[in-house]
C-alpha positions, 0 to 999 in steps of 0.5 A: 500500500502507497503512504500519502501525506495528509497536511491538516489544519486544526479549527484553532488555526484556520481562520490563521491559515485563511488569513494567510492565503489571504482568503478569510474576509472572502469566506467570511463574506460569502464570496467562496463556493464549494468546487462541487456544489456550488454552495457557500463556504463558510467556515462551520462548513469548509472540510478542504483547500486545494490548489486546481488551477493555479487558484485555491479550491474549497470543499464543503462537509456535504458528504457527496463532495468529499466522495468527489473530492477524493475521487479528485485526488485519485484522478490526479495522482495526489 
């Protein structure tokens, strides 16, 4: 079996790590959506940050985005 990297972020430090993307006032705001729903990111909500694009993608706590989510990673090898 591979071993991956998991990089997590405890709740304590995300609104740190949101600041330092320079992305906190955006998910405060509303202005953030889910890569696969489409829906509202805020940060009861926020389950992933990834990179898709050159831009900073986020994932919401709905269960059918995280399954897509990882199917994501899957299709491109992370």
């Amino acid at each position: 079996m591979d071993k991956k990297e998991i990089k997590a972020v405890h709740d304590d430090d995300l609104e740190t790590l949101l600041s330092n993307l320079n992305i906190l006032n955006d998910v405060k705001s509303g202005k953030k959506k889910c890569r696969f729903c489409g829906c509202v990111i805020d940060l009861d909500n926020l389950e992933a940050i990834f990179p898709d694009s050159g831009d900073i993608k986020f994932v919401c706590s709905n269960p059918e985005c995280l399954k897509q989510f990882y199917l994501f990673l899957e299709k491109e090898n992370v």
